[in-house]
N, C-alpha and C positions, 0 to 999 in steps of 0.2 A: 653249449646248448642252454636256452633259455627256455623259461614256461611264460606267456604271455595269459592275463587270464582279463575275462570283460566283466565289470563289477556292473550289477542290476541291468540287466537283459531283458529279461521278461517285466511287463506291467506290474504283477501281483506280488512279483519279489519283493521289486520296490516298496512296493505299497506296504508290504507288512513287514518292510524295514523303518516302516517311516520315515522312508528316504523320497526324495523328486524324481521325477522319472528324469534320464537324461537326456538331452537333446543331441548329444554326440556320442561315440563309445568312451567310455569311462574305463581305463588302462591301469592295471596293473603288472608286475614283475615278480614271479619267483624265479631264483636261483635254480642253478640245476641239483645242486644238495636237496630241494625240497624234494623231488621225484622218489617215489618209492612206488618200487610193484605188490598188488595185493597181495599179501602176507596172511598165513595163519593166525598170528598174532601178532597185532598193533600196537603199541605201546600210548596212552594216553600220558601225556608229558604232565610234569609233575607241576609247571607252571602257570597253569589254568584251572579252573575249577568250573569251566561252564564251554567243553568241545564241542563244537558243531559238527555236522554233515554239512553237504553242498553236493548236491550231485550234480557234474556237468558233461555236455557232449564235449569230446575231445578231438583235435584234430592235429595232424605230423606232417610239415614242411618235408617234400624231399629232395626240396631242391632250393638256393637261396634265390630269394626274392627281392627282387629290386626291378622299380621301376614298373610295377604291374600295372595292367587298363581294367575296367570294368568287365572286359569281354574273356580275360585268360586269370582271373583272381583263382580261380578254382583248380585251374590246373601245378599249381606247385604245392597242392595240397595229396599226397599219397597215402594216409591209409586216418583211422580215425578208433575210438575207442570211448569206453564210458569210463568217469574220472569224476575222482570225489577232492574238492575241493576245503581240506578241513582248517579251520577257524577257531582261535583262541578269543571266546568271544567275549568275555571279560574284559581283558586287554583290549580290543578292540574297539570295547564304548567307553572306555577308561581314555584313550589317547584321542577319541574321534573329540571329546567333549573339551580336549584342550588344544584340538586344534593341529595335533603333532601327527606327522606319518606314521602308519599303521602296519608296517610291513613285519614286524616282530609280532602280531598276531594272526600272517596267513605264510610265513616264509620259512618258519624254522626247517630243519632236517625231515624229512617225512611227511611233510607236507600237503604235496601235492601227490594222491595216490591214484595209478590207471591202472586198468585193465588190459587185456590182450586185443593185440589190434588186430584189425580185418581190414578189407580194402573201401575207401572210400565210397561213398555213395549218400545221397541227399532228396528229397529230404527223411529226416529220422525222428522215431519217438525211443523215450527212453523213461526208465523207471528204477526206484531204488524201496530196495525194504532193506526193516531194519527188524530181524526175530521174526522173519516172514511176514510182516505187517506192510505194505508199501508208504509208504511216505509221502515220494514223490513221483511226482509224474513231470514229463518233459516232454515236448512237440518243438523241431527244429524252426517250425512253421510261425511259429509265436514269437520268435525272436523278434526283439526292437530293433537292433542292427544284424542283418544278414553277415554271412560271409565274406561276400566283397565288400563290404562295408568296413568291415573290422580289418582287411588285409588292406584296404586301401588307405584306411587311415593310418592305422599304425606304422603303414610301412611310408609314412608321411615324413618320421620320427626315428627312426631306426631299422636297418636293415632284417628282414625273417631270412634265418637261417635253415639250410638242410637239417634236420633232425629237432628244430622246434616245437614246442607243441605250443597248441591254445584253448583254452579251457573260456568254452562260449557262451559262460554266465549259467547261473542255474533257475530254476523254475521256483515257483512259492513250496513250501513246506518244509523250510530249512529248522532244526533242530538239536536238543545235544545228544550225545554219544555217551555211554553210560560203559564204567567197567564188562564187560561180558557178553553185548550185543555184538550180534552178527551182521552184516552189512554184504546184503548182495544187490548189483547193479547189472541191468540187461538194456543191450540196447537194441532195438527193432525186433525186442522177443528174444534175442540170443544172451544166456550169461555170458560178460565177459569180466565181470570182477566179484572176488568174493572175499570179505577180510571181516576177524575178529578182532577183540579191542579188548585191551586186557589193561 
């Protein structure tokens, strides 16, 4: 199992990453060691001194993908979820600025943390607070690359597995994670993840 995840998706992420918007999907890779289910308590790794948040819609291959058309992208997609997407961000503008791969500040162990899936369905809004404050807000509708966009390309490049998932960029208002904040995500109104940070 892999985690495939799409870096700046939305316009204003970009933007207030001071990054380009991209003209194609922008691919990343976590291991499946990054996966962790919302937990009580989260451990902020000792490594970083400046954690983000990333909240993103999530989506579960359930069946391998190869060779999809425009017309069936959606169907080897079975169930989906809200998924925080967390980032050693330090590290991150430390390697971006030399040029070197970045994957040591979005891959560690614990990384990529979902919530409880439900069954597929499109399109979706989604929202995260942090100490009951929202943060972020998310509309599937806003996406630079759609769904079949991102399955068609990727699977351009390497086969999507049954039990993959994709984490399909997050929205503007990404942030850090402080000792003792609480983090809950809901997607179309439903909580489906809730995790402290210790």
């Amino acid at each position: 199992m892999k985690i495939l995840c799409v870096g700046r998706n939305y316009v204003d992420h970009a933007k207030e990453m001071n990054s380009p918007v991209p003209d194609q999907p922008l691919l990343f890779i976590k291991p499946a060691s990054s996966l962790a289910r919302h937990l009580d308590k989260m451990p902020i790794p000792t490594f970083t001194n400046n954690l983000h948040y990333e909240a993103e819609w999530v989506l579960r291959l359930g069946k391998d993908c190869i060779n999809p058309d425009e017309n069936n992208a959606h169907s080897f997609i079975d169930a989906m979820t809200i998924g925080i997407d967390l980032t050693a961000r330090d590290i991150q503008s430390q390697l971006k600025k030399k040029g070197h791969p970045w994957e040591i500040s979005k891959s560690w162990d614990g990384a990529a943390i979902v919530g409880e899936f439900i069954p597929f369905s499109t399109p979706v809004t989604f929202d995260l607070s942090i100490n009951s404050k929202i943060v972020q807000k998310g509309d599937s509708q806003n996406m630079i690359f759609s769904i079949t966009d991102i399955i068609m390309y990727a699977s351009q490049f390497f086969t999507l597995q049954k039990g993959d998932l994709i984490f399909t960029g997050t929205p503007e208002g990404v942030g850090p994670i402080h000792s003792g904040d609480v983090l809950e995500a809901n997607l179309n109104g439903q909580q489906l993840l809730l995790a402290s940070f210790q």
